[in-house]
N, C-alpha and C positions, 0 to 999 in steps of 0.2 A: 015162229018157233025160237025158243031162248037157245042157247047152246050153253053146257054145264061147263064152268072150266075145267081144263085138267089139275088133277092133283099136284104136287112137286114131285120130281124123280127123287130126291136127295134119301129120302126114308129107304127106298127099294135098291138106290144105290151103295147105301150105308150096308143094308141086310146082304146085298149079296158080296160086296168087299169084304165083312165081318166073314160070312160064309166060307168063302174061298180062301183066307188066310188062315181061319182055322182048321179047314181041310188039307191044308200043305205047311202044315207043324207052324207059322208062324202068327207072332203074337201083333193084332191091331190097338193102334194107339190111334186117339182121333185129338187132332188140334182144335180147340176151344177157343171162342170170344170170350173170357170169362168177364165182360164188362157189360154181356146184354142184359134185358131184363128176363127174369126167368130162371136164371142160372143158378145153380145152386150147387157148389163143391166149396174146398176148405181154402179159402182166401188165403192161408201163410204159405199156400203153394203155388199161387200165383204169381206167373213174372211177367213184364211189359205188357200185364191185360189178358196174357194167355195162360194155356195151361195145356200139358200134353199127358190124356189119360191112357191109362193100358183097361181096356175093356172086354178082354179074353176072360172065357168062361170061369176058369180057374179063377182070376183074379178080383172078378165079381160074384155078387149075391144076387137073388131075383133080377138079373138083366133082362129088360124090358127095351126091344128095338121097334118102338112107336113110329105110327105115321108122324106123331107131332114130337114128340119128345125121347130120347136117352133117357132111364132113368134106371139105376140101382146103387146095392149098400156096399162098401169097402171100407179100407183100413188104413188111413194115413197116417203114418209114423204111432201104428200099432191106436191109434184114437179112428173107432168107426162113426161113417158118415154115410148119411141118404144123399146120393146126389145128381140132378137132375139138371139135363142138358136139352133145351128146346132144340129144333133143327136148324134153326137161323144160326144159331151161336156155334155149330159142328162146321168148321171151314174146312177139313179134308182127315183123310184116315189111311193110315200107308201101314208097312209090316214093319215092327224093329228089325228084324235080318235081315232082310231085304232092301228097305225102304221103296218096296215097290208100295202104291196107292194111288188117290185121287184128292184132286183141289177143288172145290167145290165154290160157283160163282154165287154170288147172292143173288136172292130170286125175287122181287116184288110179292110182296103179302104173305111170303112165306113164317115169317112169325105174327101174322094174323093170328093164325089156327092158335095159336099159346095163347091159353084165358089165363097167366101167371098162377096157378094154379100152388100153394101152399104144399110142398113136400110133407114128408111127415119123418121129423126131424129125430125119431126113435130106432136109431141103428142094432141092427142085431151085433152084440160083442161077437157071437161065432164066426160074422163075414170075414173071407178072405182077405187079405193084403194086397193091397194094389201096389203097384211097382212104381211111380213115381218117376217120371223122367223128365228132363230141361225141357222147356218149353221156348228153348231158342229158334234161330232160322230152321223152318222144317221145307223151305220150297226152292225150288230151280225154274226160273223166270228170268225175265228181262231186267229185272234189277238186282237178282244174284244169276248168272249164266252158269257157273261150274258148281257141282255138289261139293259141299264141305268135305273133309277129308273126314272117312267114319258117319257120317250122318247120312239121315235121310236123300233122297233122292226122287221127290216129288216132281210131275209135270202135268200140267194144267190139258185137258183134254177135251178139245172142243169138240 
């Protein structure tokens, strides 16, 4: 008898983080690898390879929370973009007011499931604005111990 692997948590964990922060007024931002392959948002916002999106209802268009992929249309500095976030490249997603969230381990074969699949690069001009914020240190670990003063407040949860 074969046994099927399990799925990755990361999709189900992403849906109900997103869940539960927009149920309690606050807005999720999810930290990006913007340097996997797959990824597709607007390079002049990227810094040291990352990118830290606001992905709350309001600030997206057609949000699509895929078992394999992130994917919807916003508005970077008022210019709209299709932009698509495989699971591999999502390293954690925490509240702006809060910075409560989750850090997320990378998984063996989890961007297997990405066939890099071609966005479709025709953004609706009506999408919302997305909010844009640094994509500085977002964590609290063993090689940063104290949260930045004002910043997030992430911790790795085994």
């Amino acid at each position: 008898m074969t046994e099927t692997p399990l799925s990755s948590t990361r999709a189900y964990l992403l849906r109900a983080m997103h869940e539960w922060m927009t149920d309690n007024n606050q807005t999720p931002l999810v930290v990006v690898d913007a340097e996997l392959d797959g990824v597709a948002v607007p390079r002049e916002h990227v810094k040291d390879g990352r990118i830290v999106l606001n992905i709350a209802w309001a600030a997206t268009r057609d949000l699509q929370l895929g078992n394999d992929v992130i994917s919807f249309q916003a508005r970077f500095s008022g210019v709209p973009h299709v932009v698509t976030l495989p699971l591999a490249a999502v390293k954690g997603i925490y509240a702006r007011e809060s910075g409560q969230g989750m850090v997320f381990q990378d998984e063996p074969g989890l961007g297997d499931a990405y066939q890099g699949q071609d966005a479709d690069n025709t953004a609706d001009p009506d999408a919302r604005d997305t909010d844009q914020v640094d994509a500085g240190e977002s964590g609290d670990g063993p090689e940063n111990p104290r949260p930045r003063p004002g910043g997030p407040n992430l911790r790795v949860v085994k």
